[in-house]
MOPAC internal coordinates of N, CA, C and O (Angstrom, degrees):
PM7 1SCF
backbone

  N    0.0000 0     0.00 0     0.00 0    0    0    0
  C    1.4460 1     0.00 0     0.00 0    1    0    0
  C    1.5257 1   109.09 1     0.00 0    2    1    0
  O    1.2310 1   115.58 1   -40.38 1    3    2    1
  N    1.3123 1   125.99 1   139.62 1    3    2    1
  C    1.5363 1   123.27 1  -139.99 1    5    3    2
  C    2.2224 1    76.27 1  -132.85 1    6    5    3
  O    1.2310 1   126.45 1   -55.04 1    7    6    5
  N    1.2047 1   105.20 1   124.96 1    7    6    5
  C    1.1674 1   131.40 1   149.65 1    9    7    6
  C    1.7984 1   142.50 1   -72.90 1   10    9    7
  O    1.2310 1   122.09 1   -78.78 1   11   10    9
  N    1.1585 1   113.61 1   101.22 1   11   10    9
  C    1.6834 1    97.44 1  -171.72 1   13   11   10
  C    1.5820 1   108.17 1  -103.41 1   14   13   11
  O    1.2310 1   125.46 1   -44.03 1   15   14   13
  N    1.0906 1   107.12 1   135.97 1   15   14   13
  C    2.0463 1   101.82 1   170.09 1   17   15   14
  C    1.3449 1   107.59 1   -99.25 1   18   17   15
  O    1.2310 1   132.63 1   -45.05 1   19   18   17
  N    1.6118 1    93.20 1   134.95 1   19   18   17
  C    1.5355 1   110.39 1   178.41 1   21   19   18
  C    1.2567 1   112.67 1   -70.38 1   22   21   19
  O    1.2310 1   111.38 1   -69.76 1   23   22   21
  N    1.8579 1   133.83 1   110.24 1   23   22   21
  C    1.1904 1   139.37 1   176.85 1   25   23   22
  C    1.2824 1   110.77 1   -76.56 1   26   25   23
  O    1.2310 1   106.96 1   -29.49 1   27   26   25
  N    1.2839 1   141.88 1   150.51 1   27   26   25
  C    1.6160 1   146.09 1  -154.13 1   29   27   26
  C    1.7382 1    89.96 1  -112.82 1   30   29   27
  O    1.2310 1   129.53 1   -36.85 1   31   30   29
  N    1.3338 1    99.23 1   143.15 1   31   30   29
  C    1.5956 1   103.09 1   168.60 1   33   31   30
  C    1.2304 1   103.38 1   -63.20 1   34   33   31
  O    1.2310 1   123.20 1   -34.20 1   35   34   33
  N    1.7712 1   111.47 1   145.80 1   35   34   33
  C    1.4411 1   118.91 1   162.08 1   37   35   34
  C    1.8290 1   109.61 1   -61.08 1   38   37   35
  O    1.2310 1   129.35 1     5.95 1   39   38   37
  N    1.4605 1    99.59 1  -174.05 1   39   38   37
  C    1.6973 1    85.51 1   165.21 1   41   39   38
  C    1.2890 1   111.82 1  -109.42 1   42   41   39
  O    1.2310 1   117.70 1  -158.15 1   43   42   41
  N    1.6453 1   121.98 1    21.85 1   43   42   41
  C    1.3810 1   111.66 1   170.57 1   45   43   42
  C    1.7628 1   104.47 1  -102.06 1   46   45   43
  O    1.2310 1   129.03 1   167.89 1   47   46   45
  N    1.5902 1   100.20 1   -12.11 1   47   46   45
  C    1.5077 1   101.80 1  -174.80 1   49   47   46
  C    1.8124 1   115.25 1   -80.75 1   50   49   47
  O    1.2310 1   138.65 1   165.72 1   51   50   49
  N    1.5315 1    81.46 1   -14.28 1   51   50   49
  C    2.0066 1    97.42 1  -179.00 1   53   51   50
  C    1.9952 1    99.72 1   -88.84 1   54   53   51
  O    1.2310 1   124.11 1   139.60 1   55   54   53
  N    1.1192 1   109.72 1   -40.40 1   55   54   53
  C    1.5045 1   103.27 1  -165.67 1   57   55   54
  C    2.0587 1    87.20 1   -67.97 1   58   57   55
  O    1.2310 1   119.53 1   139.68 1   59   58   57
  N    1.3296 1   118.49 1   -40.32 1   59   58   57
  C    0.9378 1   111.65 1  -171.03 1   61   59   58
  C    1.9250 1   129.79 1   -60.62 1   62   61   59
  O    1.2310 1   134.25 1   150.19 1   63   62   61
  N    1.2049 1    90.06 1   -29.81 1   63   62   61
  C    1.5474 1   117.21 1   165.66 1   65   63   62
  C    1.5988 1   113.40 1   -73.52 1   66   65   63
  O    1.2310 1   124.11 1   148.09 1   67   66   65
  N    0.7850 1   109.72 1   -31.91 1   67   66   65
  C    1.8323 1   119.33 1  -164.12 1   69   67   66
  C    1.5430 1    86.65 1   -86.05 1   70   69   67
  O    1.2310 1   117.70 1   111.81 1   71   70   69
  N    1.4831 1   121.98 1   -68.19 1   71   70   69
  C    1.4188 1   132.14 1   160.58 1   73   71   70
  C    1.7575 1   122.13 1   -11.53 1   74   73   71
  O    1.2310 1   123.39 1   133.21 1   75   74   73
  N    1.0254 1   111.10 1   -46.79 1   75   74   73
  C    1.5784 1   131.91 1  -172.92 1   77   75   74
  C    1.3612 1   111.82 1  -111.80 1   78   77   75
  O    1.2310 1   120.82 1   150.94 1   79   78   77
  N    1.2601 1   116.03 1   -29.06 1   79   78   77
  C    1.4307 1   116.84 1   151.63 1   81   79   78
  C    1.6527 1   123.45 1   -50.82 1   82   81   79
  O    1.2310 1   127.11 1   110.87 1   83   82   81
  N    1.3252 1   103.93 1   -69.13 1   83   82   81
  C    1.3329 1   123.69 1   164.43 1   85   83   82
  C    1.7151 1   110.34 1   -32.24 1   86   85   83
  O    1.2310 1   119.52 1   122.41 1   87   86   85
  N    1.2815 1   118.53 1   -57.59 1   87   86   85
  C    1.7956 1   138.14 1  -163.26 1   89   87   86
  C    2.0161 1    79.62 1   -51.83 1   90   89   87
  O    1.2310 1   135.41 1   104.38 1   91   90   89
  N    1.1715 1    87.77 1   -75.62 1   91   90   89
  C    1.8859 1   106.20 1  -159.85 1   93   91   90
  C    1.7460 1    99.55 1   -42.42 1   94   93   91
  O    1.2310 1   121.77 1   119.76 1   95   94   93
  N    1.4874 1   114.21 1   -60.24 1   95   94   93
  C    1.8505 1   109.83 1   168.55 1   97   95   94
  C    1.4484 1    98.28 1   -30.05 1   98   97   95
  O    1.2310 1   115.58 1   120.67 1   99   98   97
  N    1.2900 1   125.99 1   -59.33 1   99   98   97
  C    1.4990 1   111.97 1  -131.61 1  101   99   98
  C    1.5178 1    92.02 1   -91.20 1  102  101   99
  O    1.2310 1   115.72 1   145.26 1  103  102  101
  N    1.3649 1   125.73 1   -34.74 1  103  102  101
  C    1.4691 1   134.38 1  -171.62 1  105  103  102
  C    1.8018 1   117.45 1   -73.41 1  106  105  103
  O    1.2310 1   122.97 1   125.38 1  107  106  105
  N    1.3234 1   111.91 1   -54.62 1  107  106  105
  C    1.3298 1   113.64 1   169.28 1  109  107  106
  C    1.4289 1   129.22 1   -69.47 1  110  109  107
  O    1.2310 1   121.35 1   160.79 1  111  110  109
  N    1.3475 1   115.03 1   -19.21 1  111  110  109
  C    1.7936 1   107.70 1   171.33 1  113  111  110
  C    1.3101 1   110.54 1   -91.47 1  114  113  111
  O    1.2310 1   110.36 1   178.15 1  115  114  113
  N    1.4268 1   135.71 1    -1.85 1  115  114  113
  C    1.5258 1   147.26 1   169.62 1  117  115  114
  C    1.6937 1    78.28 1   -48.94 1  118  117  115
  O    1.2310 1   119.42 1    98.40 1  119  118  117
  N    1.4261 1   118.71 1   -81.60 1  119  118  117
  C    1.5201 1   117.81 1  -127.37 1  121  119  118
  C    1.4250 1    89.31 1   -88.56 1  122  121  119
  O    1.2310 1   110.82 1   147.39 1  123  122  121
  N    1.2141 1   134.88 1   -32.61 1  123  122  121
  C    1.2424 1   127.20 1  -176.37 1  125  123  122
  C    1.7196 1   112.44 1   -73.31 1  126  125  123
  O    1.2310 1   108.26 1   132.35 1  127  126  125
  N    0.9945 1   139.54 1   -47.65 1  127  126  125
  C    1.1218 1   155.52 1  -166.63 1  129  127  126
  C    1.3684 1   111.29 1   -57.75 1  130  129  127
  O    1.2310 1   121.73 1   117.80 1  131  130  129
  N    1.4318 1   114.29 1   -62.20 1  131  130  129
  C    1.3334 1   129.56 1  -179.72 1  133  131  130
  C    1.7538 1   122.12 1   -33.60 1  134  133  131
  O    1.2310 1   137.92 1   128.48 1  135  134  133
  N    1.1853 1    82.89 1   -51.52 1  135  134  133
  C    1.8024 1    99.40 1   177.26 1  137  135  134
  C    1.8237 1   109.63 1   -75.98 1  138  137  135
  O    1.2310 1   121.69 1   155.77 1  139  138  137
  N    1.4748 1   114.36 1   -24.23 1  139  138  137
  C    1.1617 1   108.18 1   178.36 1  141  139  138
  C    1.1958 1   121.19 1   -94.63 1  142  141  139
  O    1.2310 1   120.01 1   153.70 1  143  142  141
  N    1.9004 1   117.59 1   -26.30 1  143  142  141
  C    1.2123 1    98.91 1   141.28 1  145  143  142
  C    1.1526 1   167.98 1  -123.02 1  146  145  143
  O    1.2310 1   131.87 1  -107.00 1  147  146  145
  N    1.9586 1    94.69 1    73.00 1  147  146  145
  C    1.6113 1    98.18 1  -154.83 1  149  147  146
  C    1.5988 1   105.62 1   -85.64 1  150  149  147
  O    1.2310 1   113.31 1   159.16 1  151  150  149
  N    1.0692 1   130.26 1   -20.84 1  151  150  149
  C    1.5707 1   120.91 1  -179.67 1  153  151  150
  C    1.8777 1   101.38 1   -50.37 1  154  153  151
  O    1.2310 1   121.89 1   133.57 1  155  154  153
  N    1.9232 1   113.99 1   -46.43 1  155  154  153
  C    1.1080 1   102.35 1  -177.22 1  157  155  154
  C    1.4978 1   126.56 1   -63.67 1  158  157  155
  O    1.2310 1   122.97 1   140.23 1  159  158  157
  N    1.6052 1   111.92 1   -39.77 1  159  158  157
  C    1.4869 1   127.83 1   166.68 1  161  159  158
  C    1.1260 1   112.28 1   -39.18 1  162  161  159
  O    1.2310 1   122.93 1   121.53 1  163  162  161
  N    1.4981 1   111.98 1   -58.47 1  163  162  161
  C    1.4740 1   121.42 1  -173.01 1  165  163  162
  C    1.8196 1   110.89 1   -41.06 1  166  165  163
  O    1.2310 1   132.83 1   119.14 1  167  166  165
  N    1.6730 1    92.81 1   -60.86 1  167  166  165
  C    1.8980 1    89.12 1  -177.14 1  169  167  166
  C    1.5210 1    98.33 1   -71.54 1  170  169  167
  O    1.2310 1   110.53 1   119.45 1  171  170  169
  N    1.1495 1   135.41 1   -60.55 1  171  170  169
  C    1.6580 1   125.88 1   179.21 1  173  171  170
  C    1.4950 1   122.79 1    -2.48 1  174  173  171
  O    1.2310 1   134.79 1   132.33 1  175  174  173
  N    1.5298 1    89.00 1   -47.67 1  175  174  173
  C    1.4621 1    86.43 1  -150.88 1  177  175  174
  C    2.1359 1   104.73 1  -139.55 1  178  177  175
  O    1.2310 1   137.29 1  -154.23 1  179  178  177
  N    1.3812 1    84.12 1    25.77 1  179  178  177
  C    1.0695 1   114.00 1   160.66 1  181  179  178
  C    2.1176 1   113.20 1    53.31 1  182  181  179
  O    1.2310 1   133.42 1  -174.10 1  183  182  181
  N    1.3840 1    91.67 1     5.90 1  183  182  181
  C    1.6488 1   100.76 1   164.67 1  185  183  182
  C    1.6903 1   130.79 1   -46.43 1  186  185  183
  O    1.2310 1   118.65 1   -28.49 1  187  186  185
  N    0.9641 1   120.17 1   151.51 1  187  186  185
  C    1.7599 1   131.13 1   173.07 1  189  187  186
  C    1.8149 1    74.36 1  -107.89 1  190  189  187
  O    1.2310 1   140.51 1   -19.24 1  191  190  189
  N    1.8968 1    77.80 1   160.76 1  191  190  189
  C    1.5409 1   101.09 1  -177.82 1  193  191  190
  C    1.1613 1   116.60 1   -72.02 1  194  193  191
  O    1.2310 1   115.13 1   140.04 1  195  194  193
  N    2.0673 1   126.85 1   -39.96 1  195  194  193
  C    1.3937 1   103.16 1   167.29 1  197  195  194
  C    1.3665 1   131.91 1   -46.40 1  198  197  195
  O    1.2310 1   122.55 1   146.40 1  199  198  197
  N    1.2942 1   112.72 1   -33.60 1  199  198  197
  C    1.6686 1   132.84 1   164.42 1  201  199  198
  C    1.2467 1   103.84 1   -43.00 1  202  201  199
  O    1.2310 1   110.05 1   102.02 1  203  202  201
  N    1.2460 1   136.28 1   -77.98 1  203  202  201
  C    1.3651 1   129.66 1  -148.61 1  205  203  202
  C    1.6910 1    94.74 1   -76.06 1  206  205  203
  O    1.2310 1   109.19 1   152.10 1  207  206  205
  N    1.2026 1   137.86 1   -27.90 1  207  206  205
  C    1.5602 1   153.38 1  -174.65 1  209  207  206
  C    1.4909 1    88.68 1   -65.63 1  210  209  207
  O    1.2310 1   108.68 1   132.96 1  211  210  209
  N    1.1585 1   138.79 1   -47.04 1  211  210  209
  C    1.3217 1   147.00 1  -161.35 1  213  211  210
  C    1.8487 1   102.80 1   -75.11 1  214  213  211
  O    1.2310 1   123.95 1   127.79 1  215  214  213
  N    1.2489 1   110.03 1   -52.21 1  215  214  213
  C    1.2598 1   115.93 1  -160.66 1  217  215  214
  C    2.0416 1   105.09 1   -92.71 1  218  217  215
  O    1.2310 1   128.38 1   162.44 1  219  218  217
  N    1.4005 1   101.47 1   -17.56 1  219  218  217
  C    1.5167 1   111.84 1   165.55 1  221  219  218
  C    1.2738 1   106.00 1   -80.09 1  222  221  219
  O    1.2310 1   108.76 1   143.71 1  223  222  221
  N    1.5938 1   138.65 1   -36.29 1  223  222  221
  C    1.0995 1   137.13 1  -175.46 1  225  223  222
  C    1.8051 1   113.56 1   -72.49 1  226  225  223
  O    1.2310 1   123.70 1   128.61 1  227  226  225
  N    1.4351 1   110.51 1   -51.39 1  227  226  225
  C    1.2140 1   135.61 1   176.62 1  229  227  226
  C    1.9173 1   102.03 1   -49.52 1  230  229  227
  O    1.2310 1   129.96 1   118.46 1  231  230  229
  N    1.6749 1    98.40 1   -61.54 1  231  230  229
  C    1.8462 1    86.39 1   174.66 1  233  231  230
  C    1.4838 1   134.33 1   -68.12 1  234  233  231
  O    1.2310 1   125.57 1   155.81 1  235  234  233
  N    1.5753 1   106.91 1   -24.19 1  235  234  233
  C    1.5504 1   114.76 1   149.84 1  237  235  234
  C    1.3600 1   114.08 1   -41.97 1  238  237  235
  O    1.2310 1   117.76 1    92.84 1  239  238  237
  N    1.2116 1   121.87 1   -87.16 1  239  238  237
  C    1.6875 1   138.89 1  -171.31 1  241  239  238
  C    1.8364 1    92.32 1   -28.44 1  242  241  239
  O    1.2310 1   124.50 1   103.41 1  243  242  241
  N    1.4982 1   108.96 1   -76.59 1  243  242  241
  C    1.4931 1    99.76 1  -167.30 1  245  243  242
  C    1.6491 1   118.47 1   -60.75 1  246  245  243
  O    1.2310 1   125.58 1   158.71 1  247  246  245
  N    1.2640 1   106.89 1   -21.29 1  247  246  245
  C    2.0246 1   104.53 1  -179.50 1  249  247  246
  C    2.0194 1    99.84 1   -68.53 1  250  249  247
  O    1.2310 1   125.85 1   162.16 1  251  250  249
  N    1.2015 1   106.36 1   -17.84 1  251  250  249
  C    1.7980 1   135.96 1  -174.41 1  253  251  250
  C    1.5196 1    98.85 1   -58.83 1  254  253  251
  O    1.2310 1   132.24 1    99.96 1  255  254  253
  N    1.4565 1    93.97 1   -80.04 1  255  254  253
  C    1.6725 1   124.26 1  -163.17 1  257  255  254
  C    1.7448 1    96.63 1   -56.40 1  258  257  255
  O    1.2310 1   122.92 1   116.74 1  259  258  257
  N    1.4100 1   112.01 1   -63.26 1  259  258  257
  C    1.3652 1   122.84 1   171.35 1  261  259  258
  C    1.7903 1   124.96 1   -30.87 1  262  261  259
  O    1.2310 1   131.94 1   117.65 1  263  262  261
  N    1.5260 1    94.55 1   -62.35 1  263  262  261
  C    1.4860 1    99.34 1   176.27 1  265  263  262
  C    1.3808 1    93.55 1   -37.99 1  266  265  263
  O    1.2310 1   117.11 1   100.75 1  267  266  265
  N    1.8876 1   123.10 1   -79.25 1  267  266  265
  C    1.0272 1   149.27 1  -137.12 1  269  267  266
  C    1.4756 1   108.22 1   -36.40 1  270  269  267
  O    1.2310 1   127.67 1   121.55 1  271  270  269
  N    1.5209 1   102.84 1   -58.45 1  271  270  269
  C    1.1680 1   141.23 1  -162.29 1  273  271  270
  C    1.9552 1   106.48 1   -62.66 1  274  273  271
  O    1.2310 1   125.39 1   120.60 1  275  274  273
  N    1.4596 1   107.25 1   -59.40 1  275  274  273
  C    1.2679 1   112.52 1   167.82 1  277  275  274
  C    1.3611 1   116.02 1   -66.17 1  278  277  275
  O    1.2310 1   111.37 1   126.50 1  279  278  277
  N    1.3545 1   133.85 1   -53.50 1  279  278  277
  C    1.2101 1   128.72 1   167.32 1  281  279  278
  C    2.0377 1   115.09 1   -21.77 1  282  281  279
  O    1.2310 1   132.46 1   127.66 1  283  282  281
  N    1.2156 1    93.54 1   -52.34 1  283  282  281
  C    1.3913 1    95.14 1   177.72 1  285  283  282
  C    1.5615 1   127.98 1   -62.69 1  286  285  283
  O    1.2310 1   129.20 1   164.12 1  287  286  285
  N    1.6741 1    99.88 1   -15.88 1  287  286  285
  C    1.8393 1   104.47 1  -169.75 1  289  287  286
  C    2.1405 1    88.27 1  -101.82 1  290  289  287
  O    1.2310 1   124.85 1   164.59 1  291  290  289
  N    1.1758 1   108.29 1   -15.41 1  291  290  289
  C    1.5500 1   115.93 1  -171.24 1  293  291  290
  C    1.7033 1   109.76 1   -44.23 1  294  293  291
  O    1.2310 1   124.64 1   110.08 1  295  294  293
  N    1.7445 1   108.71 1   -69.92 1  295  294  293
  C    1.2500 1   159.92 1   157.61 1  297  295  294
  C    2.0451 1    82.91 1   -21.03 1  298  297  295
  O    1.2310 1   105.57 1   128.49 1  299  298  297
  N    0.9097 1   144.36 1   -51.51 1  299  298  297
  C    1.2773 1   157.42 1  -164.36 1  301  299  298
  C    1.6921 1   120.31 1   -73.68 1  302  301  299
  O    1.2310 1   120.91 1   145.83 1  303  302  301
  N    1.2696 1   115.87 1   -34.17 1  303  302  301
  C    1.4063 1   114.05 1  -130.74 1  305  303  302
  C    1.6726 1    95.50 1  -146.81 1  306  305  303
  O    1.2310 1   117.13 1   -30.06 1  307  306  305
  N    1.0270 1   123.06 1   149.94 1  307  306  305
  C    1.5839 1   125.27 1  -177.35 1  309  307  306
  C    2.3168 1    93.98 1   -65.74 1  310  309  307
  O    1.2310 1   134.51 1   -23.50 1  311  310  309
  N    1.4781 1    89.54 1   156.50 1  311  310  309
  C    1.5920 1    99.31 1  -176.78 1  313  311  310
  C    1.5240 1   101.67 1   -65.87 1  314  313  311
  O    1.2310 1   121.46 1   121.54 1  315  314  313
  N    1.3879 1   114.81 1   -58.46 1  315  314  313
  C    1.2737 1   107.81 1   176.92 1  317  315  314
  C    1.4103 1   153.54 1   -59.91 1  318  317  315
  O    1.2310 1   140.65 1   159.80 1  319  318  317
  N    1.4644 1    77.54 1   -20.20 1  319  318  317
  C    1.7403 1    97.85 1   168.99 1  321  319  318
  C    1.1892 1   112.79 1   -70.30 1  322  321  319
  O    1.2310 1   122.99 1   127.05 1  323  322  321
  N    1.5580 1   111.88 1   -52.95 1  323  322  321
  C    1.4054 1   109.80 1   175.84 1  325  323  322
  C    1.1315 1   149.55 1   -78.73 1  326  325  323
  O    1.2310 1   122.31 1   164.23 1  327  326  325
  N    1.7917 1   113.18 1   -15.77 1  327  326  325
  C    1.5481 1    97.77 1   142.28 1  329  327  326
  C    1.6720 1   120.17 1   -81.69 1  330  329  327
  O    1.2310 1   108.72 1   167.19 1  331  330  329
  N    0.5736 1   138.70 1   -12.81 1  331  330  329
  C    1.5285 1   127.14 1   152.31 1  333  331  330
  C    1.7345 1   115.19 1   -36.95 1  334  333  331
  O    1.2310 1   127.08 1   116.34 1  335  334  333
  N    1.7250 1   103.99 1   -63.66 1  335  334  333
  C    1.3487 1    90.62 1  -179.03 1  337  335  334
  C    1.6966 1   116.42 1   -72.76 1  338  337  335
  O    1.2310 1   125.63 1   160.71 1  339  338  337
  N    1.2235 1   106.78 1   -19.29 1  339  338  337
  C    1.6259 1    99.00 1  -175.70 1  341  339  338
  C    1.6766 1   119.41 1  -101.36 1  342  341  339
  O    1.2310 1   120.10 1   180.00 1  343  342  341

């Protein structure tokens, strides 16, 4: 019967997790959110639905163009450097 010991995160392996933790919070409720809360947006901010269709479409296209765009400088540049800078 084979025993393993639980090794403790360093604290560069925790800032690094917390780091990428943090990325994914801030990155995945952008696209999800938007659409869920447009009834509230809508009265907020006093939009009609082609309106809010306009400005959901518009932040798609640029999160689009963006990927696109960085993807291309990615291919370039050490991994770490570049999410850091981007």
């Amino acid at each position: 019967m084979s025993t393993t010991a639980i090794v403790p995160f360093t604290a560069y392996q925790r800032l690094v997790l917390l780091g990428l933790g943090g990325l994914l919070f801030t990155v995945v409720p952008d696209f999800m959110l938007l659409s869920a809360l447009s009834s509230t947006l809508l009265n907020a901010f006093s939009l009609s639905t082609a309106r809010f269709g306009l400005v959901a479409s518009v932040y798609a296209f640029s999160a689009g163009i963006s990927a696109l765009i960085s993807s291309g400088f990615a291919d370039r540049f050490d991994r770490k450097k570049y999410l850091l800078f981007s």
